[in-house]
N, C-alpha and C positions, 0 to 999 in steps of 0.2 A: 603480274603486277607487283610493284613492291617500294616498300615506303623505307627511306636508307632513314637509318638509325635507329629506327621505329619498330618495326614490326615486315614480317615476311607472309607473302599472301599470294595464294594463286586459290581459281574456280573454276569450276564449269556448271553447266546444266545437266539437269537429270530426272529423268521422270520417276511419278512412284503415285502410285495408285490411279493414275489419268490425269495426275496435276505436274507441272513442273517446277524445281524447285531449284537455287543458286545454292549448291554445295563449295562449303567454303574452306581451303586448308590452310590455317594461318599462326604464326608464332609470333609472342611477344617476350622482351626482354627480360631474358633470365626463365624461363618458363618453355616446358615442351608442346611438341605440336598440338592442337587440338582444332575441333572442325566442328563446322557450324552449318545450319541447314535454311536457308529464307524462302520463302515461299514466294514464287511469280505471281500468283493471283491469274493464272490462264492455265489451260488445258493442254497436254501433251501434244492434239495438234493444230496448235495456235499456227500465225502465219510466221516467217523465218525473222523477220522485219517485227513484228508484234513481239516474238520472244527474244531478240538482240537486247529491245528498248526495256525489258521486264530487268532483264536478265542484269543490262548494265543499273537500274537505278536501285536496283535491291545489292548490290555489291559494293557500289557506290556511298549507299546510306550506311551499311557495315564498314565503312572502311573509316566513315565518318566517325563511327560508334569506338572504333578502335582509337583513331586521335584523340578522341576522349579520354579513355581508359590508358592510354598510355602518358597524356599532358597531366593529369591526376598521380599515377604510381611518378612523376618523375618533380614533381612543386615539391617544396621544401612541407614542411608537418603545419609550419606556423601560417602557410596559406589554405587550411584548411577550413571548410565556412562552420561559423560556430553549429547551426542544426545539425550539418552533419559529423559535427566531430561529438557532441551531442550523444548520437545515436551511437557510434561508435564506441563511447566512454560504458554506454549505458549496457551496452553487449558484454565490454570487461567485465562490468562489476557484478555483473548476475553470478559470478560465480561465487562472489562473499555475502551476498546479499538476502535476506527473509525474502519470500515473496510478496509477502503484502507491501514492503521496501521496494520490492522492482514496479510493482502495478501502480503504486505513486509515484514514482520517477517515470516509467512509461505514459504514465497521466499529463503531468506538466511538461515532461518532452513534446508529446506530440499534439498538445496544444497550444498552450501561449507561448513556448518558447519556438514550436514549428511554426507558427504562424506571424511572428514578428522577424524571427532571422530568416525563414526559406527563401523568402522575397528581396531581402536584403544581401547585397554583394559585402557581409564580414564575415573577415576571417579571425578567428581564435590569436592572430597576432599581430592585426590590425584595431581591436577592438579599442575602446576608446573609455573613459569616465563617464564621461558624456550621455555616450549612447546603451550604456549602461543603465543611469537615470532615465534615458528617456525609455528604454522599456519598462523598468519601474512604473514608471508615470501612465503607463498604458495597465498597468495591474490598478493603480489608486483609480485612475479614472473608471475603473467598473466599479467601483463602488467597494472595494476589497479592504480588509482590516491588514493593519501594520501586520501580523501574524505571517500570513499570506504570501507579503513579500519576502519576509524574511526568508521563509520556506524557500521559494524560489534564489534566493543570495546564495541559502548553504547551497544548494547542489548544484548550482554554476562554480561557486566558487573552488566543491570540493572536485567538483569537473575540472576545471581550470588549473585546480593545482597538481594537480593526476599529468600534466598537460608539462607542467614546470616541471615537476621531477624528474619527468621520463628526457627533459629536455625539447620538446617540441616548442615551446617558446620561453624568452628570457626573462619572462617576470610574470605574477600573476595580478593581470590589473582589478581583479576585484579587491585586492587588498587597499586597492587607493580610493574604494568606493565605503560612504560610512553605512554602516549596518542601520536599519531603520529599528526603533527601539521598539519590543516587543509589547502588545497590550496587555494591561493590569488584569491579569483574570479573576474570575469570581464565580464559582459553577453556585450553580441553582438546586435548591434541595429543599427536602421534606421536613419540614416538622416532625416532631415525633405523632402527634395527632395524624397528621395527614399522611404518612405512612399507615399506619396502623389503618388507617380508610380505604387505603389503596389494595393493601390485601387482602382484608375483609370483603371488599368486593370483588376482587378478581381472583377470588379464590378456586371457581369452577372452570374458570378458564383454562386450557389446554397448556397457555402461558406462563401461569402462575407459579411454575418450579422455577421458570429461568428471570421470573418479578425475586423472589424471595431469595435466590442465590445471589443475585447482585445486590439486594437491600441488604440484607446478611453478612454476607461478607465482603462488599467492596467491588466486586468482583466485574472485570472489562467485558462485554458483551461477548467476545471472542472465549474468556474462559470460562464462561458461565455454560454457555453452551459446549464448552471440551470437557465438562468434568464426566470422570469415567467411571464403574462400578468397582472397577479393580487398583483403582486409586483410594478407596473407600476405606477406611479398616473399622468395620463395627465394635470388636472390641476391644481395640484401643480410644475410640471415639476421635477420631483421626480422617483429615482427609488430602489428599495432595493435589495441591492446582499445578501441572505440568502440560498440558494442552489445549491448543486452542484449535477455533474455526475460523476459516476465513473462506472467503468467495476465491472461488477460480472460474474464467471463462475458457468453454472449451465445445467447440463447432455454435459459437453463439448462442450458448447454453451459460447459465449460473450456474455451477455446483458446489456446494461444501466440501470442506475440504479439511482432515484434521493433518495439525503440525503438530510437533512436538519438539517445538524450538520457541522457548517466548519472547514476549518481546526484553527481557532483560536478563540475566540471572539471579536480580531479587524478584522476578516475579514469578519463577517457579518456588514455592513454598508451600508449608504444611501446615494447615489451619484445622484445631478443635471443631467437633462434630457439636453444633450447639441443639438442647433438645427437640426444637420444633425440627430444624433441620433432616434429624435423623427420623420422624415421624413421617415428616412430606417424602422422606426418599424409601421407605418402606411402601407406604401407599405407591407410590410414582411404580417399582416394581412389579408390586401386583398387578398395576393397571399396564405393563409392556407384559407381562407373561397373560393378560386376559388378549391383549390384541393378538399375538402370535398365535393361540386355537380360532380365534374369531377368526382375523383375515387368512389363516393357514400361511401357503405360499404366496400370498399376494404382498405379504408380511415382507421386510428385506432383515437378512440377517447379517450382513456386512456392520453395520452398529451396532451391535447388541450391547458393545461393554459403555456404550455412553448412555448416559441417564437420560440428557434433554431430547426423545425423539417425539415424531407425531404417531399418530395412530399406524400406521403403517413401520415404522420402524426406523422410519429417514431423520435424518441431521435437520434441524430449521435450517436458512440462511440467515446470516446476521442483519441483511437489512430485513427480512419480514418480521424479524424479534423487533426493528425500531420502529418500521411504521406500526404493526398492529399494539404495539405500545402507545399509541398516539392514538389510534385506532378505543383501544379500551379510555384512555382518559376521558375523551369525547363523550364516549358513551354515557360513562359514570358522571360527568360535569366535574371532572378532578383539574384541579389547576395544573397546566401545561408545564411540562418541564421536559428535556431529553432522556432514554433513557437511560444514558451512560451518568444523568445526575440522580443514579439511584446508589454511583457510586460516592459521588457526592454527600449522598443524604446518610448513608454508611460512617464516611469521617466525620460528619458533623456532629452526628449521634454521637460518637466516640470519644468526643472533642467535650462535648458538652455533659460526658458523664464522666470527665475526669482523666482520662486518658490520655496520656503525655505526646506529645508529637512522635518521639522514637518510635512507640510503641505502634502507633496509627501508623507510620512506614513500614513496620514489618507488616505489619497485616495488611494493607494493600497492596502491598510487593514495590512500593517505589523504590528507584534505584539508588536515590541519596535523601538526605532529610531536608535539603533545599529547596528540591521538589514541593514534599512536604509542608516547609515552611513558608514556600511561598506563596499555595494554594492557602493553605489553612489556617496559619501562623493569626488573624486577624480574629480568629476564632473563639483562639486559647486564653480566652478574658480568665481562666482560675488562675494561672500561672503570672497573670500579670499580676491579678488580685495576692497571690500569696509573695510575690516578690516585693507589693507593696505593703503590706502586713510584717515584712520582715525588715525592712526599712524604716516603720513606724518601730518596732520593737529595740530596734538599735538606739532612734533616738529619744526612746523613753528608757534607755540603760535597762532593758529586759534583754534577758538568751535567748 
């Protein structure tokens, strides 16, 4: 049998273990032979008439399979349907990519963007303005913050533009779509009172090294939990935030997982050992070298050089630092707030004892002072106060 232009194909039958099966030898355009096995679904001795009818609709259905894969390798690039180019995009960029960058893009691929395009006959150069906004409109209508969408804008659009470069299609129509303006943030934080409360009472908690490293220093959930022994310098009173944890799934397992790529190049940095600090990680010490005789081998020593472990010697995961953080507030009747607004409560502190906005960037590792300023800038009432002070002293002719 043989398809002109297409592809070249010839089959027979052939038994193999008491089943018969449509062995298939076939080549496609530009590409060498290769052979394919389908299974009849009947017994070696079926009747002659039985095995014909197997034999032709299992060949049949392959040959189907092939017009497929051959009408796809031969459409132009900009017929290709946005999910699946999508996926395609998303295969490239793993190679430049963190991975906690690819499991958020694997995230929003394979759900609201697979679930609005798979069903929909567009292609990546049929797309339109239009239907553009109307999948927007399907993110607002759950209830979703401008944020949200935006997120999903950049990585169609940086999808799309990956798309133009390479020339797969003549324009990149998200550029004709307007960017939804981003919400006015305001992270949530501690008083300095209600700090101080919070550690005083989660002091016994198993938690309480990786409470006080992010109230302390700022510090992202991810690096509070990567700080390591050998990044430590006691007598310099010195310490280097250079790695982080994040989740990997792997046979439908969570596991931690240390990187040593952060998320910026300001946020690998070297922050002073302050004295409670260098106290709690002395004790913290003692109590992994008392586990390691207690549990012996049952002990892992695969982390040894990281501080934040459990009794056993393992990595937290990031999300059980967030809920049992929620977990402890409850407890205690502490007013609710995220963990990651302990980094919050960190700047604020910082802000409000005087501490310049520059200054509060390096020490939280942000990558520009806009950041900075745009989180915190509403804070910095000294700065406004001494700029008014200096303004009053001009027009009372004082230096």
């Amino acid at each position: 049998m043989k398809k002109e232009n297409q592809f070249n194909i010839t089959s027979s039958v052939q038994p193999k273990s008491g089943r018969l099966y449509a062995v298939i030898r076939y080549t496609l355009p530009g590409e060498k032979v290769k052979w394919a096995w389908r299974a009849l679904g009947i017994s070696e001795d079926a009747r002659k008439t039985e095995t014909t009818k197997a034999f032709r609709e299992a060949v049949n259905s392959f040959e189907i399979e092939l017009e497929e894969k051959v009408a796809k390798m031969n459409r132009p690039d900009s017929d290709i349907l946005v999910y699946e180019y999508m996926c395609q995009w998303l295969e490239y960029q793993k190679k430049s990519i963190q991975y906690s960058t690819q499991q958020s893009y694997e995230s929003m691929i394979g759900s609201r963007i697979k679930r609005y395009f798979e069903k929909k006959n567009i292609t990546i150069g049929s797309i339109t303005p239009k239907q553009i906004n109307d999948f927007y409109k399907t993110i607002w209508d759950d209830g979703c913050v401008a944020n949200t969408v935006i997120r999903y804008h950049g990585v169609l659009r940086n999808a799309f533009q990956h798309a133009f470069r390479t020339e797969m299609i003549e324009s990149n129509t998200f550029d004709k779509v307007e960017r939804p303006r981003k919400n006015k943030f305001r992270g949530s934080f501690y008083s300095e009172e209600e700090l101080q409360t919070l550690l005083r009472l989660t002091k016994d908690d198993p938690m309480y090294i990786v409470i006080l490293l992010s109230a302390m220093y700022g510090l992202r959930r991810s690096e509070a939990l990567g700080v390591r022994w050998s990044r430590i310098d006691f007598d310099n009173n010195r310490i280097l935030i250079d790695t982080k944890i994040i989740e990997k799934r792997e046979n439908k397992k969570r596991i931690p997982v240390p990187v040593e790529e952060m998320k910026t190049k300001s946020s690998r940095r070297t922050l002073p050992l302050i004295p409670v600090i260098i106290e709690v990680l002395k004790e913290q010490k003692e109590k992994q070298e008392s586990w390691k005789k207690l549990f012996k081998r049952s002990y892992s020593r695969e982390f040894t050089d990281y501080v934040c472990t459990n009794q056993l010697g393992e990595l937290y995961l990031p999300d059980y630092v967030t809920n049992h953080f929620q977990v402890l507030l409850e407890k205690y009747a502490l007013r609710k707030i995220r963990f990651h607004d302990l980094r919050h409560t960190c700047a604020s502190l910082l802000i409000k004892g005087g501490m310049q906005l520059i200054n509060v960037k390096d020490y939280l590792g942000h990558s520009e002072i806009g950041i900075t300023a745009n989180i915190y800038a509403h804070l910095d009432e000294s700065s406004k106060v001494e700029s008014a002070d200096v303004m009053q002293n001009i027009f009372n002719g004082k230096k």
